[in-house]
C-alpha angles and dihedrals in degrees: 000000000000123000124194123182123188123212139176111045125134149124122316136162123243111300096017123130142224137172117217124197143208121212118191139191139226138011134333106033095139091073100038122110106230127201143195113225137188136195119175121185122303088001138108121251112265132186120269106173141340136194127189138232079257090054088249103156123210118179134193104254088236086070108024109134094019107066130038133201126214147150145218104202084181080070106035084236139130129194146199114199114202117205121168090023109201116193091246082070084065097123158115106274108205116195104219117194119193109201096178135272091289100046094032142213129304142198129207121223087257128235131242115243114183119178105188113204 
């Protein structure tokens, strides 16, 4: 059984940053395929970043260049660092971890991320 807990959201103004992280447990993590999520108010959760067990990034167009994806597989972590944080980033990030189709697929608790104008 997998564990992932978020940390380091929070309130910022307009063109603040944060970096949010991912920590997972067990074992595996270094071939786990490990995502960024979002989910505002009233919306469905969409797909912010990704980054594979090869370290192979893909981003949503609406943050590219502004956020990166990496991973620390020393530390079982992911992270998403935010830079020119806009208010329609305001939302509920949510780490994902696909361990495969025999160890499953796993959601953290999410993290509230709030970028006041």
């Amino acid at each position: 059984q997998v564990q992932l807990v978020e940390s380091g959201g929070g309130l910022v103004q307009a063109g603040g940053s944060l970096r949010l992280s991912c920590a997972a447990s067990g074992s595996f993590f270094s071939i786990a395929a490990m995502g960024w999520y979002r989910q505002a108010p009233g919306k469905q959760r969409d797909l912010v970043a990704t980054i594979a067990s090869d370290g192979s990034t893909n981003y949503v167009n609406s943050v590219w260049g502004r956020f990166t994806i990496s991973r620390d597989n020393t530390k079982n972590t992911v992270y998403l660092q935010m830079n020119s944080l806009k208010p329609e980033d305001t939302a509920v990030y949510y780490c994902n971890g696909n361990y495969g189709p025999a160890r499953g697929v796993y959601w953290g608790q999410g993290t509230q991320v709030t970028v006041s104008s």
